[in-house]
VOGU-3710 file (C-alpha; in Angstrom, 3 decimals, decimal comma):
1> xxxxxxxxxx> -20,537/0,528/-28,240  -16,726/0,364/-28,102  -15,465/-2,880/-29,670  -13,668/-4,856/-27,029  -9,578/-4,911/-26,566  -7,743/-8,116/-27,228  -6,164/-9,852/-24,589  -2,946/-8,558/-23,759  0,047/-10,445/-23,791  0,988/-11,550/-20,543
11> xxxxxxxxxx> 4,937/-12,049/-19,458  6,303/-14,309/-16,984  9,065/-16,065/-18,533  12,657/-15,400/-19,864  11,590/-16,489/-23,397  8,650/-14,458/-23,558  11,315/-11,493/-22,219  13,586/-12,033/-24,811  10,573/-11,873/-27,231  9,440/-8,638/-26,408
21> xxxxxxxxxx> 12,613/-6,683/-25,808  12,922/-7,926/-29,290  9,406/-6,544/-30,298  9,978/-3,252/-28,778  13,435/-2,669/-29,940  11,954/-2,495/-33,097  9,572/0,732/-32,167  9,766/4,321/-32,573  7,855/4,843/-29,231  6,489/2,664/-25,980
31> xxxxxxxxxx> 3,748/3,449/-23,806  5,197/2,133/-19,859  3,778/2,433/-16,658  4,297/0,384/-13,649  2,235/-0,934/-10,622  3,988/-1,336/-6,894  2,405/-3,016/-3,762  3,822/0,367/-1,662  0,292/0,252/0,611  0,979/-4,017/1,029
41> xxxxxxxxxx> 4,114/-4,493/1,822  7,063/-2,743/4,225  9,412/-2,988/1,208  7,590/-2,032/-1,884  8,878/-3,157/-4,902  7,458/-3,184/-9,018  4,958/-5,696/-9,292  4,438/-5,029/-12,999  5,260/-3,268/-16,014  2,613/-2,871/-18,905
51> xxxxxxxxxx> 3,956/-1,527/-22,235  1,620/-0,969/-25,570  3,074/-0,693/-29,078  -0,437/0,478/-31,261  0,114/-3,278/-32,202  -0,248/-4,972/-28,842  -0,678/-4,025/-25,068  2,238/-5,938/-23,069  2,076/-7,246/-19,177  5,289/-8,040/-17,805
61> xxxxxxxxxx> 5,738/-10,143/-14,395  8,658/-9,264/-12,518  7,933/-11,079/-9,657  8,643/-13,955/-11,891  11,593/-12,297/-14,209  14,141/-10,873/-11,327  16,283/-10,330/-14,066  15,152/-7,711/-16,556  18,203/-7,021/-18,168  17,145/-7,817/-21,423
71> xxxxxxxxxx> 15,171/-4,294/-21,263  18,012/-2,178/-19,604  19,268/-0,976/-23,664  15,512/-0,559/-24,801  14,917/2,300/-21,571  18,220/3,469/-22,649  18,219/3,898/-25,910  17,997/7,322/-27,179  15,935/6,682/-30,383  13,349/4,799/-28,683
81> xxxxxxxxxx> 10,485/7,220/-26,930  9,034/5,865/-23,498  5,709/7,552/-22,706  4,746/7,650/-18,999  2,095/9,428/-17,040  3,241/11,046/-13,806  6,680/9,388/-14,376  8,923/10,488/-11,746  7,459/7,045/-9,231  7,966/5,000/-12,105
91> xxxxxxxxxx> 11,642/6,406/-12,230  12,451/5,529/-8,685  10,997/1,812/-8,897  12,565/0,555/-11,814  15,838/2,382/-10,232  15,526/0,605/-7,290  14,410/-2,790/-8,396  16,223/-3,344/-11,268  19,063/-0,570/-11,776  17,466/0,463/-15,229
101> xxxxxxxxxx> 17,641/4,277/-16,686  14,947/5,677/-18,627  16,431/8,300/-21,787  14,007/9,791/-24,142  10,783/9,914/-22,274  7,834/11,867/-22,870  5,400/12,741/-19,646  1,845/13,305/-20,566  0,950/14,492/-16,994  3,757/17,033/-17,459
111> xxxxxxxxxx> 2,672/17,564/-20,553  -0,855/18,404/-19,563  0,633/21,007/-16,679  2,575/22,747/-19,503  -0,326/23,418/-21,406  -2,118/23,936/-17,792  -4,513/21,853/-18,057  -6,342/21,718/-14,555  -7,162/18,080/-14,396  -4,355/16,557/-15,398
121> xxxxxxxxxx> -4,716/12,685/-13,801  -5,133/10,067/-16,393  -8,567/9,498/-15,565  -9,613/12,900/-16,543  -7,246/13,212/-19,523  -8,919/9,939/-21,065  -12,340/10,898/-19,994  -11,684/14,543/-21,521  -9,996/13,337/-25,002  -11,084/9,659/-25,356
131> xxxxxxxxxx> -14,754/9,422/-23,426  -12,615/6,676/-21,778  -13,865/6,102/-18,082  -10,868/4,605/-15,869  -12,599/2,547/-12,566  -10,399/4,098/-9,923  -11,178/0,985/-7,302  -8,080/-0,855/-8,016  -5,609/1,901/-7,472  -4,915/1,116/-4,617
141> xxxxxxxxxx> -5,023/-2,840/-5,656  -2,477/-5,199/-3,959  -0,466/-5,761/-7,431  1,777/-7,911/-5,598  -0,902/-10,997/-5,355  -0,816/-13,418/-7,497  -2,545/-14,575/-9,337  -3,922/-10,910/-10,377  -7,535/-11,330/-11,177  -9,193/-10,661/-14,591
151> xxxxxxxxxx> -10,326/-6,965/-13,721  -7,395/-5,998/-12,142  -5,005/-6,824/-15,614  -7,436/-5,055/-17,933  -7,430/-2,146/-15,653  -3,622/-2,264/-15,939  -3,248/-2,324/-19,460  -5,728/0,796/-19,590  -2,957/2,685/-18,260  -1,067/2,622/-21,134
161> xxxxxxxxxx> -3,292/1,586/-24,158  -4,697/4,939/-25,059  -1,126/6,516/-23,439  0,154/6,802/-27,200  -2,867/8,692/-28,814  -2,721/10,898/-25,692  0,509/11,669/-26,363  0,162/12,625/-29,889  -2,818/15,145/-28,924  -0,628/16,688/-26,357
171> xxxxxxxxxx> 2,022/16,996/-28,947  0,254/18,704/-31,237  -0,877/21,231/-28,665  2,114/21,967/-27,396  3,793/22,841/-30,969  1,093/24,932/-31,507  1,076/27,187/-28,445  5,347/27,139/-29,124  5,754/25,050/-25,874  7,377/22,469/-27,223
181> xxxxxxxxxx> 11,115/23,185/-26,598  10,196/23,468/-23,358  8,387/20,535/-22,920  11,601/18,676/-24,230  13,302/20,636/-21,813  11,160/19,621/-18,607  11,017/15,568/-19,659  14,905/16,116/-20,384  15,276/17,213/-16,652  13,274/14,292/-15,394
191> xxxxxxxxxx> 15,111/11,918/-17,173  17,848/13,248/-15,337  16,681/12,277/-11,745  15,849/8,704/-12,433  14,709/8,771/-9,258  17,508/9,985/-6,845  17,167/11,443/-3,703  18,841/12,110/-1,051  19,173/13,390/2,519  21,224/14,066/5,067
201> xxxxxxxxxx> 18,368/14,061/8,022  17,288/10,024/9,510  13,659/10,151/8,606  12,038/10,600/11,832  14,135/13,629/12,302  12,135/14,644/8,971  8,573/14,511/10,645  7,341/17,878/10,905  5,462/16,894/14,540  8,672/16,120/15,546
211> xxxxxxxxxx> 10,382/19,212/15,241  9,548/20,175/19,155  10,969/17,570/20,922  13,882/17,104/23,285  16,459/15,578/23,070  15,564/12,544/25,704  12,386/13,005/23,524  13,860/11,958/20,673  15,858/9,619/22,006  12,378/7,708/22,831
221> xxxxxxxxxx> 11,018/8,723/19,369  14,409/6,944/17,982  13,202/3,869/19,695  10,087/3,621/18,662  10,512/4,123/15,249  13,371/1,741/15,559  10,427/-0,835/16,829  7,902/-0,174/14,544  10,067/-0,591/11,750  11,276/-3,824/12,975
231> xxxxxxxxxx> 7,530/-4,740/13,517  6,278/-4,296/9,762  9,838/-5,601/8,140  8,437/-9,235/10,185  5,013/-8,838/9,319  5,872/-7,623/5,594  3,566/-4,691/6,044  3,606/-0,738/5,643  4,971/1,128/8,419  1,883/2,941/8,337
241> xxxxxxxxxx> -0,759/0,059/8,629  1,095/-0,959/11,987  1,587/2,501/13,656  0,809/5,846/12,501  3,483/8,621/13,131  1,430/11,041/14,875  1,193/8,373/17,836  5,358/7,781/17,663  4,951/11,441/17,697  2,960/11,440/20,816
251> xxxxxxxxxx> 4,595/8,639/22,674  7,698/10,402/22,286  6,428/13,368/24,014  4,064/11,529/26,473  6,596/8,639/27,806  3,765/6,598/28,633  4,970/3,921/31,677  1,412/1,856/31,264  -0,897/0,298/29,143  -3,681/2,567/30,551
261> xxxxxxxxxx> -1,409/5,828/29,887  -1,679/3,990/25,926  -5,376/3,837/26,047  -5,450/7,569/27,034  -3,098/8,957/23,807  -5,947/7,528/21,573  -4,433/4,192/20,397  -6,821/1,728/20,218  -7,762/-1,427/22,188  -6,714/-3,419/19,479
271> xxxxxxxxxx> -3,259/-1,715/19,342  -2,755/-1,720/22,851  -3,469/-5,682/22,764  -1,040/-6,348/19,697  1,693/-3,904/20,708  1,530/-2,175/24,180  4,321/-3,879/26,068  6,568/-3,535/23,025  5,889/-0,139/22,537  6,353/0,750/26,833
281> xxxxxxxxxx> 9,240/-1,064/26,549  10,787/0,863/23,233  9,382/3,813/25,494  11,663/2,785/28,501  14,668/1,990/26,117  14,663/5,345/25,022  13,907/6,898/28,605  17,399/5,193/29,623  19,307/6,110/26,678  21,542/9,455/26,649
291> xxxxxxxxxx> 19,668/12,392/25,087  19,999/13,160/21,315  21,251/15,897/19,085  19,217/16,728/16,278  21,085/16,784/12,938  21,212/20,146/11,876  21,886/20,632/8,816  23,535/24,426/7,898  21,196/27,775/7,848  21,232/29,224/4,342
301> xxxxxxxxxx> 22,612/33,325/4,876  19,993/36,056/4,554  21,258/37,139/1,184  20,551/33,313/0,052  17,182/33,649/1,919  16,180/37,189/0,024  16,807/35,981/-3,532  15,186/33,196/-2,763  12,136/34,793/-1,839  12,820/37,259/-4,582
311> xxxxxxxxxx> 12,677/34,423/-6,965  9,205/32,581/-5,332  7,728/36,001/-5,986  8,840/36,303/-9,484  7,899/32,832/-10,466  4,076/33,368/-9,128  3,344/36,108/-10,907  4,864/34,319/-14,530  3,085/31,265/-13,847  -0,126/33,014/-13,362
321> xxxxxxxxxx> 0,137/34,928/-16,279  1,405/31,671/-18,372  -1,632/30,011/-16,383  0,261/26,887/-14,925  1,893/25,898/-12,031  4,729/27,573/-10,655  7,354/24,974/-10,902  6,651/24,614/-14,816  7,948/28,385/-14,976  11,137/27,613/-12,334
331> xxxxxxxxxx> 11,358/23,971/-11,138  12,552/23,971/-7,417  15,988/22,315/-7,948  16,854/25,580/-11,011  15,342/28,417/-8,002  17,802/27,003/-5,405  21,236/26,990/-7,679  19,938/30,080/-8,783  19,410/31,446/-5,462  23,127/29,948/-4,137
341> xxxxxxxxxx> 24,983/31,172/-7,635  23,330/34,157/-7,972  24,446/34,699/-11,473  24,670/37,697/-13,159  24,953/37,047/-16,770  22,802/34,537/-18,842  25,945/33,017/-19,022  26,320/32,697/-15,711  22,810/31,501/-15,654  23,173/28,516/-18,001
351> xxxxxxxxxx> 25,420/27,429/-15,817  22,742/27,264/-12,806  20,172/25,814/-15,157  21,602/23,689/-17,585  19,921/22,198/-20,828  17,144/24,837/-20,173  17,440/27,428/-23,008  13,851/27,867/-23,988  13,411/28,974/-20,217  16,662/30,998/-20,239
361> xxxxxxxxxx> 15,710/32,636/-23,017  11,787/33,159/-22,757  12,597/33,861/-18,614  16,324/34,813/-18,350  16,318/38,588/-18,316  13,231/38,152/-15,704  15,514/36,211/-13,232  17,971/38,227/-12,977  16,220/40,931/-12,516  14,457/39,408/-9,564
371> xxxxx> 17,570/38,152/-7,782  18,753/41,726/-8,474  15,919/43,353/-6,520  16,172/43,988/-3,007  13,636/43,036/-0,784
//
C-alpha cells in the first residue's frame, strides 16, 4: 500500500510567490507542468502551474497572481533544469500569458520518443516505471473553476511529482544507448520556439474543407466565422462548442436563405433555435459582399519540391532503422532549410541546422547525399 502524499502547497498570494521563487531558486532542477481551460473558455489562458522539488509538490494560482514576474529569472536561468512532459503547450501558455521563457529544460515525452518508446504519454510512462495509475477523467477538467475540488488538485500535482524520478530513468537510458547529445540537442531546439508561430494565411483560409470554395463562397465563409467568433468571445466559450467548422464549411457552400434550408445541412433543432437568423443573416452579409481572393502564399520550385521529397525518403528509412519517429531523425523545421539551402558541405549544413552536431555528425554525410540524388 503506497503511503499517502502530503498536501501540496497551494499558491494564491504575492507572499507565498515571493516564497517559492525563493525556494526554487535554490534547486538544481524543477518538475513544471501547467493546466489551461482551452475546451471552457473562447480565450484560453494558464489556470495553473504545479512545480515539485523532491522536497515539496507546489500549486500555483494565476488566476489570482496576474503578475508572475517573480518566476520570469527562475525559467530563465540557465543553471536551473525545468522538467516538462510534452512541453511545447506549456511553452506557448506561459508565452502568452505571462511573457516568460523557459532555458534549460528537459522533455521526458521527448525523451521517451528518442529512446522510441511506443507509449510515451505520462500515464503509460508512470504506469510502466512507477506502477503509478494516472485517472485520465479530469483531463479534460475545467481548471479555470474555482474553487478546484479536492480530486482535481491531487490529480494535478501527479503530473509532476514522480516527473523528477522519471527523468532520471530516462537519463540514464539515454547515456547508455549514446543518445544523450542528442537529446540535449532536441530540448535545446524546443527551448528555442517558446512557443512561436506564425502564419501568413487568416485561419479559415487554413481549413482544409475550405480549400474548394469560391470566392463569393468565401466571402460567406468570412462572415460566418466572423459571427461565430463574435458569438463565443460573448458567451466566453470555445469556438467549437458553439459551431463546428464543417457546418461554416457547409453554409459557405450551401448559402442557405431559410431556417428549413438549416435543418436540412444537419444542424440541429437546438442550433437552429439559438442561432439560425444570425447565421442566415451572416449568410446574406456575405452573399452581398464582393467576392474574395484567397491568400496565396508562393509555390516552392520543383527542385525545392524534389529534395524535399528526397529528404522525407531518407529520413523514413533512418528512423526505422533507429526505431523512432521520423522527426527525432530530421525535425520538420531542419528538412525545410535544408531543402531551401541545399547545402553542400557540412559546413554549409551547420548553417541549415544549427546547434545540431550530434545529428550532423551521426546523419550529415546521409543528407547530403539524399538532397544530392535525383529523383
Amino acid at each position: 500500500m503506497m503511503t499517502p502524499l502530503p498536501p501540496p502547497v497551494w499558491i494564491a498570494t504575492p507572499e507565498a510567490l515571493a516564497r517559492l521563487a525563493s525556494d526554487l531558486s535554490h534547486q538544481p532542477r524543477l518538475a513544471v507542468d501547467t493546466e489551461s481551460n482551452s475546451l471552457h473558455a473562447y480565450r484560453e489562458r494558464v489556470c495553473l502551474l504545479q512545480f515539485s522539488t523532491p522536497q515539496a509538490d507546489y500549486l500555483l494560482d494565476p488566476l489570482a497572481l496576474e503578475d508572475l514576474s517573480p518566476l520570469a529569472g527562475l525559467f530563465a536561468n540557465p543553471a536551473i533544469e525545468k522538467v516538462f512532459h510534452a512541453v511545447e503547450y506549456d511553452l506557448i501558455g506561459l508565452r502568452r500569458d505571462h511573457g516568460i521563457q523557459i532555458v534549460n529544460l528537459f522533455d521526458t515525452m521527448q525523451a521517451a520518443r528518442i529512446l522510441g518508446y511506443k507509449r510515451v504519454g505520462l500515464d503509460g510512462l508512470l504506469s510502466e516505471k512507477f506502477g503509478i495509475q494516472l485517472d485520465k477523467r479530469y483531463q479534460k477538467a475545467d481548471w479555470g473553476r474555482r474553487p478546484l475540488p479536492p480530486d482535481l488538485l491531487n490529480y494535478a500535482r501527479l503530473d509532476t511529482h514522480y516527473l523528477l524520478d522519471l527523468r532520471d530513468l530516462l537519463q540514464a537510458e539515454l547515456a547508455a544507448r549514446g543518445l544523450w547529445p542528442l537529446a540535449l540537442e532536441e530540448f535545446a531546439r524546443l527551448a528555442l520556439g517558446n512557443g512561436n508561430a506564425r502564419s501568413e494565411e487568416t485561419p479559415w483560409q487554413k481549413l482544409g474543407r475550405a480549400h474548394h470554395l469560391d470566392g463569393q463562397q468565401l466571402a460567406v465563409m468570412q462572415e460566418v466565422w466572423a459571427w461565430r467568433e463574435g458569438r463565443a468571445r460573448s458567451l466566453d466559450r470555445p469556438v467549437f462548442k458553439i459551431l463546428g467548422e464543417k457546418w461554416l464549411v457547409a453554409l459557405a457552400q450551401h448559402m442557405p436563405s431559410r431556417l428549413e434550408d438549416l435543418s436540412r445541412l444537419g444542424l440541429t433543432p437546438r442550433q437552429v433555435r439559438a442561432y439560425g437568423r444570425d447565421l442566415l443573416a451572416a449568410v446574406e452579409r456575405g452573399r452581398r459582399a464582393a467576392p474574395l481572393q484567397r491568400t496565396r502564399l508562393p509555390r516552392p520550385g520543383q527542385t525545392y519540391l524534389d529534395r524535399l521529397d528526397s529528404l522525407s525518403e531518407w529520413r523514413k528509412q533512418a528512423a526505422r532503422k533507429m526505431g523512432v519517429d521520423s522527426d527525432i531523425v530530421l525535425p520538420r523545421p531542419f528538412m525545410y532549410a535544408i531543402a531551401e539551402r541545399a547545402p553542400k558541405t557540412l559546413d554549409e549544413l551547420a548553417e541549415a541546422m544549427p546547434n545540431a552536431p550530434w545529428r550532423i555528425e551521426r546523419f550529415g554525410t546521409e543528407i547530403l547525399a539524399a538532397i544530392r540524388r535525383k529523383k
